[in-house]
C-alpha positions in Angstrom: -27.5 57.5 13.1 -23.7 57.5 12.7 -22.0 57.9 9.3 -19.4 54.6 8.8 -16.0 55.8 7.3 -14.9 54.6 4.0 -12.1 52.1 5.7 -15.3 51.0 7.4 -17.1 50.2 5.1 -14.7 48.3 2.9 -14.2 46.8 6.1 -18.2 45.6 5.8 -17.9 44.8 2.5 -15.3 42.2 2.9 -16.6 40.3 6.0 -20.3 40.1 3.6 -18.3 38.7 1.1 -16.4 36.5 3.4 -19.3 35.5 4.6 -21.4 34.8 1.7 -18.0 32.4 0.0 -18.9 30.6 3.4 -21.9 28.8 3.2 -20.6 25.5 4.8 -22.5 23.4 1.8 -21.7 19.8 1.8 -22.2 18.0 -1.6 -21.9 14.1 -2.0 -20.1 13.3 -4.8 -21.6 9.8 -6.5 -19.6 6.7 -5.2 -17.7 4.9 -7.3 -19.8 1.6 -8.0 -17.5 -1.5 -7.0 -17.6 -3.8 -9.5 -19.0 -7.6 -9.5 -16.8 -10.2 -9.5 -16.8 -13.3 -11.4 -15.3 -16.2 -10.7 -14.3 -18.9 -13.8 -12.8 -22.0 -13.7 -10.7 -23.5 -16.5 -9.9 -27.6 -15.9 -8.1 -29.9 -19.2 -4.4 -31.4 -19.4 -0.8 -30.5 -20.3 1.0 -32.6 -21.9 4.6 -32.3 -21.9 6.2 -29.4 -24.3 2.1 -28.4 -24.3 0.4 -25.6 -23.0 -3.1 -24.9 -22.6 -4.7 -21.4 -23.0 -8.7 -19.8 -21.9 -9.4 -16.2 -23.0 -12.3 -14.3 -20.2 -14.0 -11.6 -20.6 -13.0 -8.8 -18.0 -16.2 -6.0 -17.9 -14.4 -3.2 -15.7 -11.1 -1.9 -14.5 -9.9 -3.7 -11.1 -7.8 -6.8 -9.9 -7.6 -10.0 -11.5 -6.2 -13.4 -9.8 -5.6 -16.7 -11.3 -5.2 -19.5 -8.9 -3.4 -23.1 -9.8 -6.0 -25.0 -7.5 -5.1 -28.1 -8.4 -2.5 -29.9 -10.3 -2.2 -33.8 -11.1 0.4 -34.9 -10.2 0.2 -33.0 -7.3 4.5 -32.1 -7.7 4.2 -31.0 -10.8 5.9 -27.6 -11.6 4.0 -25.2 -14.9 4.1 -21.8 -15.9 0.9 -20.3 -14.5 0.3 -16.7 -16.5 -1.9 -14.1 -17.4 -2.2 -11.8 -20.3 -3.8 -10.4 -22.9 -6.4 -12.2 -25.6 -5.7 -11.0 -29.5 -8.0 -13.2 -30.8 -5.7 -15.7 -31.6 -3.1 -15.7 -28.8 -2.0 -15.2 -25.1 0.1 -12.1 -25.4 1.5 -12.8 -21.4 2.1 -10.0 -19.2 2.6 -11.9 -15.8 4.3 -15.2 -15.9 5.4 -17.5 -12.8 7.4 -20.3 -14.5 7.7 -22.5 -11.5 3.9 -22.3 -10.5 3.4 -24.8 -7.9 -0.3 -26.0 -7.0 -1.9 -23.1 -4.9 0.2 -20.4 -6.3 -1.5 -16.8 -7.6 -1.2 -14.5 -9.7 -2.4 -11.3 -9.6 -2.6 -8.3 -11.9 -4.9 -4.9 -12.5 -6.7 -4.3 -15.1 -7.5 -1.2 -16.7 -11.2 -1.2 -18.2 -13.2 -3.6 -20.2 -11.2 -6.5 -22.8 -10.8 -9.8 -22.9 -7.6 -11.5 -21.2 -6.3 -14.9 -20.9 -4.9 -17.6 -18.5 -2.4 -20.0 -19.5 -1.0 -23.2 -18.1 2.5 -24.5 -19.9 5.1 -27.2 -19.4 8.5 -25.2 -18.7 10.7 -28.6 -19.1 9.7 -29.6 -15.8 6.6 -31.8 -16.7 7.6 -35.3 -17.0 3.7 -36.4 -18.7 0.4 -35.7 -18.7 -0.6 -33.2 -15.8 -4.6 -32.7 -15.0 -5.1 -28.9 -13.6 -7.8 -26.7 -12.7 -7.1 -23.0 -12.8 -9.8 -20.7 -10.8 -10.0 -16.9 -12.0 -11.5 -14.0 -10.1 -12.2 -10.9 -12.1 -14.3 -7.8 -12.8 
């Protein structure tokens, strides 16, 4: 049998340990769920200098889009916008002040709360305007 010099040996000893830090283990991390999406749609009328306002519930983080689909008369220019409920009041964060029918808006949200979209005359609505607003959130 033949004696293995020191440099051998620590020579051995590293590749085992090399070897053993090696053990090609694949792990699946959990998936982040995707979160359902709900769809809500808010309909009434804005009357000129008016604004209408409808506070959702948002039940995890990801995007949220409001939708003008559908404005009587069909010209009519609002501000579409979305923001944050306090229980009293649309605190906007996003505002498009010459929201024409079809128009978006889109914004992320964080985790769970309750938000709000709001429709408002911005001097350009010359009466009564019907509108439906369609929201797609977590």
């Amino acid at each position: 049998m033949r004696a293995i010099s020191r440099g051998g040996l620590a020579l051995l000893v590293l590749a085992t340990m090399g070897l053993s830090a090696c053990d090609n283990t694949v792990v699946d991390l959990p998936a982040t769920p995707t979160p359902t999406l709900t769809t809500e749609t808010f309909t009434g009328t804005v009357t000129k200098n008016g604004a209408a306002t409808h506070p959702f519930l948002v039940t995890a983080s990801g995007t949220v889009t409001a939708a003008l689909t559908a404005l009587s008369p069909e010209d009519a220019v609002a501000g579409l916008s979305l923001g944050t409920w306090n229980g009293a009041a649309c605190q906007v964060v996003l505002v498009n002040d010459n929201a024409l029918q079809g128009n978006t808006i889109t914004g992320t949200v964080a985790g769970v709360g309750t938000l709000c979209v709001r429709l408002a005359d911005t001097g350009k609505l010359v009466g009564s305007t019907d509108y439906t607003i369609t929201v797609t959130h977590p």
